[in-house]
N, C-alpha and C positions, 0 to 999 in steps of 0.2 A: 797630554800635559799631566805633572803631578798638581794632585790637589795640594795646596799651600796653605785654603784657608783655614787646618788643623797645624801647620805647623807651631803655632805658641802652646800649643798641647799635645807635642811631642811625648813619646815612651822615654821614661831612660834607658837608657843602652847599660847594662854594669860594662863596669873596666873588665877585661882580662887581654890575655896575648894575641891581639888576632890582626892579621898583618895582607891586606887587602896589596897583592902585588900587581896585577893588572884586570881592570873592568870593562865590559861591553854592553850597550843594552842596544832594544831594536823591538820597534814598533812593527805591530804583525797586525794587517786589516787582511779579514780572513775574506770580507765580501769584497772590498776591490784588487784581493789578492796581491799584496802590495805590501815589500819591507823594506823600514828606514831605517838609517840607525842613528842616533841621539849623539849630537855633539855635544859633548859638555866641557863648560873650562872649570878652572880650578875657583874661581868666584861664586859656582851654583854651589850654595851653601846646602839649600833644602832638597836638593838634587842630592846630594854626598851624602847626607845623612841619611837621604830615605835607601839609599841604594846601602848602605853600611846596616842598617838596621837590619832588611831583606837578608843582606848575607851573613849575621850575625843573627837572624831567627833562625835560618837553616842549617849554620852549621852547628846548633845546639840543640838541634831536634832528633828523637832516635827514626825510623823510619819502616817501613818493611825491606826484608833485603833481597837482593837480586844477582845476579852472575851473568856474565859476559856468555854472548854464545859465539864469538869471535873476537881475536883481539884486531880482526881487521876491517869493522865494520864502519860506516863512514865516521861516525860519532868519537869512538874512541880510537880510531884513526887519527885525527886530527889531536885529539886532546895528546896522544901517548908521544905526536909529533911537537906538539908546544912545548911537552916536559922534558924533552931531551934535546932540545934547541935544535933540531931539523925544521921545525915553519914557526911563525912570527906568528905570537898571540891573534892577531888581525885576520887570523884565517878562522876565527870561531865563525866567522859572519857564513861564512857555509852550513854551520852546523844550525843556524838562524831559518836560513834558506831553508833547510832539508826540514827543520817545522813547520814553517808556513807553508809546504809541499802536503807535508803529512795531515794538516789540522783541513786544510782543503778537501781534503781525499774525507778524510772521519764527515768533517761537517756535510758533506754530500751524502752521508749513510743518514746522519741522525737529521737529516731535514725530512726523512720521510715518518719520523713520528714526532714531527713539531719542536723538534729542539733546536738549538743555536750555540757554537761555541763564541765566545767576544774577544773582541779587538784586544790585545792585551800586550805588556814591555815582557820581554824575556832579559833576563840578565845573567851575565855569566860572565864567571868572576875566576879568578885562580890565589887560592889564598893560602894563605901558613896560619893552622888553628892551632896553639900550644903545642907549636914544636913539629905539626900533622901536615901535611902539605894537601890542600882540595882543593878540588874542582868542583863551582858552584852550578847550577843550568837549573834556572826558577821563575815562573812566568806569573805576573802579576796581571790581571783582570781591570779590565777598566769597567771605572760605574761610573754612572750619573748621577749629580747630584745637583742640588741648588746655590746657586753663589749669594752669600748673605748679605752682601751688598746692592747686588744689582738688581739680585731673585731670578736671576737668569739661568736654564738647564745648562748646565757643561757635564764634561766627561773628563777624567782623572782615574790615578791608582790611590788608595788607600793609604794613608799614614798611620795609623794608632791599629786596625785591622786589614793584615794583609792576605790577601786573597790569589793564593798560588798554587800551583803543582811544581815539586822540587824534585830536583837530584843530587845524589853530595857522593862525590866519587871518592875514595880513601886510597891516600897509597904511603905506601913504607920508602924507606931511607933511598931503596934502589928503584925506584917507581914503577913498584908493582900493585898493580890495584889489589887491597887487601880489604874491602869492605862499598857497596854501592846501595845506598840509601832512595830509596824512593817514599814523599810523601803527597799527599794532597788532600789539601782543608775537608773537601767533598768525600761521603761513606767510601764510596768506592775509589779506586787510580783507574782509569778508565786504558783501557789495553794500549788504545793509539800511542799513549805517552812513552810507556814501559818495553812496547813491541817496536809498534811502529814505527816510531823518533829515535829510541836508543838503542833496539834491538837487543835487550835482555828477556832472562828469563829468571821464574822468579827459582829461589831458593828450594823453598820449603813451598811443597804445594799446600792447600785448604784442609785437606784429611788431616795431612800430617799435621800442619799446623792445630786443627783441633784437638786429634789423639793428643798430641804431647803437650799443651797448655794445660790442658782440663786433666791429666796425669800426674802433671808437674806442681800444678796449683794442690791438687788435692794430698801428693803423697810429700810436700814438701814443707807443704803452710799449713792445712785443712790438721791434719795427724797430728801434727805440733800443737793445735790451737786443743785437740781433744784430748793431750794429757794436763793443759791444765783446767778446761770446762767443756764437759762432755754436751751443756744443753747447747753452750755455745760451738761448739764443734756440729752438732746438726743443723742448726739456725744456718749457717755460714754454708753447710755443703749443699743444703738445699735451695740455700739464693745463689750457690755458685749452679746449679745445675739448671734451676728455671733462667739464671742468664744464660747457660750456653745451649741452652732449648728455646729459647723465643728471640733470643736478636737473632739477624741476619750478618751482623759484621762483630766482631771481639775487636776492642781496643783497651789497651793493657789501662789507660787511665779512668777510662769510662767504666769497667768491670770495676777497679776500687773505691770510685765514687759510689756505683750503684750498691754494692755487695757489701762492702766495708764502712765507707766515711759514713752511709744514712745508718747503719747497722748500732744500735745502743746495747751493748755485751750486757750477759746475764748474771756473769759475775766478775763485780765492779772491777776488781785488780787484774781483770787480762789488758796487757796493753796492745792494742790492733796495731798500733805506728809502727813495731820491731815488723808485723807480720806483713804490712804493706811494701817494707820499705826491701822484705825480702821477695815480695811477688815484683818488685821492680827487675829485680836483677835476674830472676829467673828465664827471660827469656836467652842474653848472652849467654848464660852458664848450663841451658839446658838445649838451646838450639830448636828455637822457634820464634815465629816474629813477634812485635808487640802492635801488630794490628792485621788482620786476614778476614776474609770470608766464612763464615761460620758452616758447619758440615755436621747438621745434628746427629745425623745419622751414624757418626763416629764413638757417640756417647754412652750410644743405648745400653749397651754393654755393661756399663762403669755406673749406672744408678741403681741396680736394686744393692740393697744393704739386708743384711740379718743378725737383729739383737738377740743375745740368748735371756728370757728373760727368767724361765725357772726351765729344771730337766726336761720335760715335756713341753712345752711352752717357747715359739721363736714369734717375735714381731720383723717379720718383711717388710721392710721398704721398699717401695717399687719405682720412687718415682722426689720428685719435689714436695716438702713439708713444709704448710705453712706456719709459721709461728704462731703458738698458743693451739697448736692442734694437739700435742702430745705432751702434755707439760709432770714433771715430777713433786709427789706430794706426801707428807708425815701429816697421816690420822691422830686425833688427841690420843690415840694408845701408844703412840711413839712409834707404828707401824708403818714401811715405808712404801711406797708402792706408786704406779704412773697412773694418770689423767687422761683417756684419747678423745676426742672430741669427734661421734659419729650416731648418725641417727640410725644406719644400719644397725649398728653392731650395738645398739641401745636393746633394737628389740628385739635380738638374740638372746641378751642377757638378761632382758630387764624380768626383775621378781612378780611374780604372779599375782594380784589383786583381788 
């Protein structure tokens, strides 16, 4: 059942063009092995909308992307047969089947180290997103939760937080898939979904994906940020690199949260908003995803730096600088000269007593 007792606290959906032409959902019980599908009439008010929301969170989310490894595999068999009027919408319920096949087979591996996939609605939709024509395939998780009335356990999907692994297939005028979207709320998309289910494979492997983020980030944004503040251009390469040295997953919004939004610039008039809003775009225009498994090992390469600081004189970076370790400073002689903050390199230096 969908939980109801959120719906006076419904999200707003904003308006745009998006034109929901035929819908399927279907109850998947992975322990009694067992799929229904959901009659719905035109009356289930909170039914349409939860289902409208769902497809209206996914087809507005960017994704990592993936490629066909056949265009005659059951999945997109069916779906290439809907779009060109060879079988009737109503044959998605195979593609339903061929999951609750698949989530059986996974959940038999991962019960040997105590996990559990849930019960959950798959729904799949074929829609017209401005003008874009997709295909929607997105599974919602059912929880349990308390009924405020009765105080009795039930189980439901999510209204205001939706808990899903999506697919969003993109195809052009003559319906050629021209773009295939995989997300899931959880760090990782776990193989089953991606292999298993849909039989792709992904684009851009983990390497690649790290080379060319951590590349792309630096020689596009980082370079830009250091003609116009150099302290700020350290500050920034150094949080970019202790992120892509210590997470295990990159997600494009999570990096500008962590690196950018908490980041307070050293000099007041850089504006960060122009530099985020070009770290957005970077992954379409540079050809990498906006979320992968992190491969530090890629980087090693791309962190040492060398300042010239007088003729004889190089300061090496090797690695990540924390802020306020190296800071820049004018003596009352009006002499200018840097700051480094180290206990070593104290007692190399330090004057004789």
């Amino acid at each position: 059942m969908i939980d109801s007792n959120n719906s006076s606290e419904e999200e707003h959906i904003p308006e745009r063009d998006l034109q929901i032409h035929n819908t399927s959902a279907f109850i998947l019980d992975i322990e009694k092995k067992e799929l229904s599908q959901l009659e719905v009439a035109e009356s289930d008010e909170d039914y349409l909308r939860f289902v409208h929301g769902i497809v209206h969170e996914v087809s507005t989310q960017d994704g990592r992307q993936f490629v066909v490894n056949s265009e005659h595999t059951e999945v997109l068999g069916i779906i290439n047969g809907i779009l060109d009027g060879t079988q009737e919408f109503e044959e998605v319920k195979v593609i339903a089947e061929r999951l609750l096949r698949v989530e059986i087979d996974a959940q038999e591996q991962i019960a040997k180290l105590g996990k559990q996939l849930h019960e959950g609605l798959l729904i799949i939709s074929h829609i017209t997103d401005r003008g874009t024509e997709k295909i929607i395939i997105c599974k919602a998780e059912t929880l349990s939760y308390i009924e405020r009335t009765t105080f009795t356990q039930q189980d439901g999907f999510p209204i205001k937080k939706k808990i899903f692994k999506s697919a969003q297939i993109v195809f052009d005028e003559s319906h050629e898939i021209t773009d295939i979207l995989i997300n899931d709320i959880n760090d990782t998309i776990p193989r089953y979904w991606w292999d298993g289910f849909l039989e792709l494979s992904k684009k851009y492997d983990d390497e690649e994906n790290t080379k060319r983020a951590f590349t792309m980030i630096d020689s596009k944004v980082l370079t830009k940020i250091k003609k116009e503040s150099n302290p700020d251009y350290w500050n920034l390469r150094s949080t970019t690199i202790h992120y892509f040295r210590s997470n295990d997953e990159f997600d494009i919004d999570d990096y500008i949260e962590k690196c950018f939004n908490r980041y307070t610039p050293e000099f007041e008039d850089l504006d960060l908003n122009k530099f985020k809003d070009t770290i957005r775009e970077l992954p379409r225009k540079q050809n990498f995803d906006t979320r992968f498994s992190l491969v530090r090992k890629a980087i090693t390469a791309k962190v040492k730096s060398t300042i010239k600081l007088e003729e004889n004189i190089d300061l090496v970076l090797k690695g990540e600088v924390h802020s306020g370790t190296i800071e820049g400073f004018v003596n009352g002689n009006q002499e200018k000269g840097i700051f480094i903050k180290t206990s070593k390199g104290y007692e190399e230096f330090k004057k004789p007593s």
